[in-house]
C-alpha positions in Angstrom: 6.8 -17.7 5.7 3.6 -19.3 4.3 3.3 -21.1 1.0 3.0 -18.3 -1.8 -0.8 -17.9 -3.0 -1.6 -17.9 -6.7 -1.3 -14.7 -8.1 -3.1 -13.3 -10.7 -1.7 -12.4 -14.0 0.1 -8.8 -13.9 0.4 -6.2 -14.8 -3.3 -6.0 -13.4 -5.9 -2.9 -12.3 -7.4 -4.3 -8.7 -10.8 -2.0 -9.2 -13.0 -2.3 -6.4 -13.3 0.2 -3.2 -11.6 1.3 0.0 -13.2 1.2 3.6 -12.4 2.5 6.5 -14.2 2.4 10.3 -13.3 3.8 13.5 -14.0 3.0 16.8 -13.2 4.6 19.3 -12.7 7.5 21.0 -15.7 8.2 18.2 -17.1 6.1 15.2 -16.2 7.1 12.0 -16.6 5.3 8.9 -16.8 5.6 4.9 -16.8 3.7 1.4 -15.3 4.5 -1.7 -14.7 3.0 -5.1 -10.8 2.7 -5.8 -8.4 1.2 -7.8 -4.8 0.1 -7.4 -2.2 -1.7 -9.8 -0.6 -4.9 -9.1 3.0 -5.1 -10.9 5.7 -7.4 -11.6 8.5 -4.5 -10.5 11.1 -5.6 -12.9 8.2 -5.5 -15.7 6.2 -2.5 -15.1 3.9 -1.5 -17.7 5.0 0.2 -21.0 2.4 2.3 -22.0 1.8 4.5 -25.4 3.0 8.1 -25.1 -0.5 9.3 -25.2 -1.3 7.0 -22.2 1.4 7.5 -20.1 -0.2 10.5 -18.2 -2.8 7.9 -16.6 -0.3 5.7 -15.0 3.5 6.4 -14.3 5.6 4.1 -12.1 8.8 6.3 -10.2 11.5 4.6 -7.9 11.7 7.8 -6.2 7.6 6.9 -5.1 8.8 4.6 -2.4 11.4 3.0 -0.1 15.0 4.5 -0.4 13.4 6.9 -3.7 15.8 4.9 -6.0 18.8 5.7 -3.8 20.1 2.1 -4.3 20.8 3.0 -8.2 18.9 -0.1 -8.9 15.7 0.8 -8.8 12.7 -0.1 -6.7 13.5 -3.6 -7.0 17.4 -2.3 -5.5 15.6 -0.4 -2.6 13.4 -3.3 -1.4 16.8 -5.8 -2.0 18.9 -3.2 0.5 16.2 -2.9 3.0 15.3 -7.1 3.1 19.3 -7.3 3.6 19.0 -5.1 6.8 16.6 -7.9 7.9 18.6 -10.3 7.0 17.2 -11.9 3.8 18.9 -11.8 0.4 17.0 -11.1 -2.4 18.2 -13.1 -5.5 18.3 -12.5 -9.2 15.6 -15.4 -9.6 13.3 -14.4 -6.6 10.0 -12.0 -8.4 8.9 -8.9 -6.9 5.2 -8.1 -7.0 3.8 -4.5 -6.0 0.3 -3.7 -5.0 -0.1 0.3 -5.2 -1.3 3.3 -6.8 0.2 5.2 -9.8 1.1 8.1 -10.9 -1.9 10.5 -13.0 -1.2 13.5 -14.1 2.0 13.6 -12.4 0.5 13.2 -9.0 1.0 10.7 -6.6 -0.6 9.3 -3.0 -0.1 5.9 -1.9 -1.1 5.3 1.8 0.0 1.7 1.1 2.2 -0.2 -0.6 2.4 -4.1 -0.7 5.3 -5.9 -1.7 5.3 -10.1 -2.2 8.9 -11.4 -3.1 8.1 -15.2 -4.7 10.8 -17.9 -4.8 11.3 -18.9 -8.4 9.8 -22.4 -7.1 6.7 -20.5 -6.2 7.0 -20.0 -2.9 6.7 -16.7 -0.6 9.9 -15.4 0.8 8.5 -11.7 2.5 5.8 -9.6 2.5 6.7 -6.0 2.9 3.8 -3.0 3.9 5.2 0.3 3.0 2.8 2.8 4.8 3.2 6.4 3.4 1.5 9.4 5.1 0.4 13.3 3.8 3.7 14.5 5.3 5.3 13.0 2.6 7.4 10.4 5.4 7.2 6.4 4.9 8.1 3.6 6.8 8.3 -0.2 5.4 7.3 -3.2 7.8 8.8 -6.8 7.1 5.7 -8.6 8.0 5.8 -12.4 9.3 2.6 -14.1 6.8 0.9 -16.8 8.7 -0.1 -19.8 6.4 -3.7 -18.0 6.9 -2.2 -14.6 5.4 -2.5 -13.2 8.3 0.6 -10.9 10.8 0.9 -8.7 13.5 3.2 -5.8 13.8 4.0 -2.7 16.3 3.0 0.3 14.8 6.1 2.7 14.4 5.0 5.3 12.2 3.0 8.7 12.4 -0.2 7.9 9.6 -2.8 10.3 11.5 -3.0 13.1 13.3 -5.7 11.9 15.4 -3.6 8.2 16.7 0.0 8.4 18.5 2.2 6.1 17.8 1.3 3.7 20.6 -0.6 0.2 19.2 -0.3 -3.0 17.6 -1.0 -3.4 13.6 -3.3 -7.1 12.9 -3.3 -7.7 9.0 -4.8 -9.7 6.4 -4.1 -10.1 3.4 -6.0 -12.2 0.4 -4.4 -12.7 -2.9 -6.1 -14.9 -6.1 -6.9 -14.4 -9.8 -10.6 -13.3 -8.7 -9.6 -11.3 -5.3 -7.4 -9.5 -4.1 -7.4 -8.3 -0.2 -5.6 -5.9 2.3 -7.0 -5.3 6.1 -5.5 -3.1 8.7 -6.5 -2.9 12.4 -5.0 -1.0 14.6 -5.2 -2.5 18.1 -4.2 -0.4 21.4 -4.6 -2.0 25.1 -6.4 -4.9 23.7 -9.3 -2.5 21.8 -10.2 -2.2 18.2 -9.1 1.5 17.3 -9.8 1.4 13.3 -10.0 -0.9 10.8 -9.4 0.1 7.2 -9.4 -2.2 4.1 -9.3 -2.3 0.3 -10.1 -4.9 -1.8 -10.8 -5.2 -5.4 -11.2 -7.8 -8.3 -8.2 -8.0 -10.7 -8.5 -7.8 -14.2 -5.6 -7.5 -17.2 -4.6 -4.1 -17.5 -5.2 -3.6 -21.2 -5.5 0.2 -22.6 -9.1 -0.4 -22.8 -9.1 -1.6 -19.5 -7.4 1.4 -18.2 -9.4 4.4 -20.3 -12.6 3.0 -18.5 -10.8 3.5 -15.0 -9.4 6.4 -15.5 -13.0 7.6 -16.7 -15.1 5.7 -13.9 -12.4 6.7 -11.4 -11.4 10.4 -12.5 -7.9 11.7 -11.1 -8.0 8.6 -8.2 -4.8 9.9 -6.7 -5.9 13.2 -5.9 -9.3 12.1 -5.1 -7.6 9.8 -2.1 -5.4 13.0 -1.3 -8.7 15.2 -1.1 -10.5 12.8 0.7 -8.0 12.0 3.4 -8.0 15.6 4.5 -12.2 15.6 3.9 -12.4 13.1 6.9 -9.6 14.9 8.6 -11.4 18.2 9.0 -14.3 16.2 9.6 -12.8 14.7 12.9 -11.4 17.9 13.6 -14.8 19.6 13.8 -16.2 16.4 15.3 -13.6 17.6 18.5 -11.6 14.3 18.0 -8.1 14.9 19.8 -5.2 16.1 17.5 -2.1 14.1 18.2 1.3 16.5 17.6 3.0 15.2 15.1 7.0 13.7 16.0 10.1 15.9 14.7 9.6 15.5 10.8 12.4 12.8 9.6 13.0 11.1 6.5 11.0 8.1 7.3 12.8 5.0 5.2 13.0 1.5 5.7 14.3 0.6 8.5 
């Protein structure tokens, strides 16, 4: 595992946009402004009651949905054990992803750093989530670049199988931070998606001017994920069946 980077101060808003491109069997692409929240999970933010509605934080959002009793830190601790890391009282768990408005909820990706209480980076975790309401966490081996590769093992789209090879990127500083995902299949670029955004403290101010500039962002991305479906649907682009529905974890 590479040396950790320097984070920037959490809890944060990351406001900047998400891309996505595809390549083949037809191009594809869009652009759109997005923000996400980068979180200290044993410090999430404690907001006023009458700003609570704009961001809400749930175990039962990711991994094992709390099922560990302890939490989301207590999920991502059960399922780095599986892998065969321990995750200690001193280590710190950061968490790049969307939260809750209005009670609503889409995250097609999570990101979780665990840091060494010397400052260095034990794991990177991706947590992909998809519209079926399934999930599937990756333990991802960070280069010193930021950089991993992974098999894909998860049903995202109904337009890819399940067939491929996952090359990431990821960039993390006080003025930037990063994520890239390309999907790879029989050495060929299939899509590329990518978010990235410039941190800034997440102060109530902060977060009224989201929430204004980037009205009901959680239910926009679940709009807009099945805009561009029906798009590629009436562009003729192959539907892939989807596998026996399963509660998609962490292993």
């Amino acid at each position: 595992m590479s040396t950790s980077p320097v984070f920037p101060e959490v809890p944060a808003l990351v406001v900047g946009h998400v891309s996505h491109t595809r390549e083949r069997p037809l191009r594809h692409s869009f652009r759109h402004r997005s923000y996400q929240w980068l979180v200290d999970v044993d410090e999430l933010p404690r907001l006023p009651l009458w700003l609570r509605p704009l961001a809400g934080f749930r175990a039962a959002d990711h991994l094992e949905a709390g099922s560990s009793g302890r939490g989301i830190r207590g999920d991502l601790g059960a399922f780095l054990a599986g892998h065969g890391i321990d995750l200690t009282p001193a280590d710190r768990v950061l968490m790049l992803a969307n939260a809750r408005v209005l009670g609503h909820v889409f995250d097609p990706l999570t990101v979780f750093w665990v840091q060494a209480d010397d400052g260095a980076l034990r794991a990177v975790v991706f947590e992909v989530h998809n519209t079926y309401g399934g999930r599937h966490a990756y333990l991802l081996d960070i280069d010193r670049h930021g950089h991993a590769r992974t098999g894909k093992a998860f049903y995202v789209s109904p337009f890819n199988d399940m067939a491929g090879t996952y090359e990431i990127g990821l960039r993390v500083d006080p003025e930037h931070v990063s994520v890239t995902v390309g999907l790879d299949r029989d050495g060929a670029r299939v899509l590329t998606a990518n978010t990235r955004g410039t941190p800034e403290p997440a102060t109530r101010r902060a977060l009224l001017r989201v929430s204004l500039t980037h009205l009901l962002m959680p239910h926009r991305v679940s709009a807009l994920i099945r805009f561009h479906g029906i798009r590629l649907w009436l562009r003729r682009l192959p539907v892939i069946p989807r596998p026996v529905p399963q509660k998609e974890a962490t292993s």
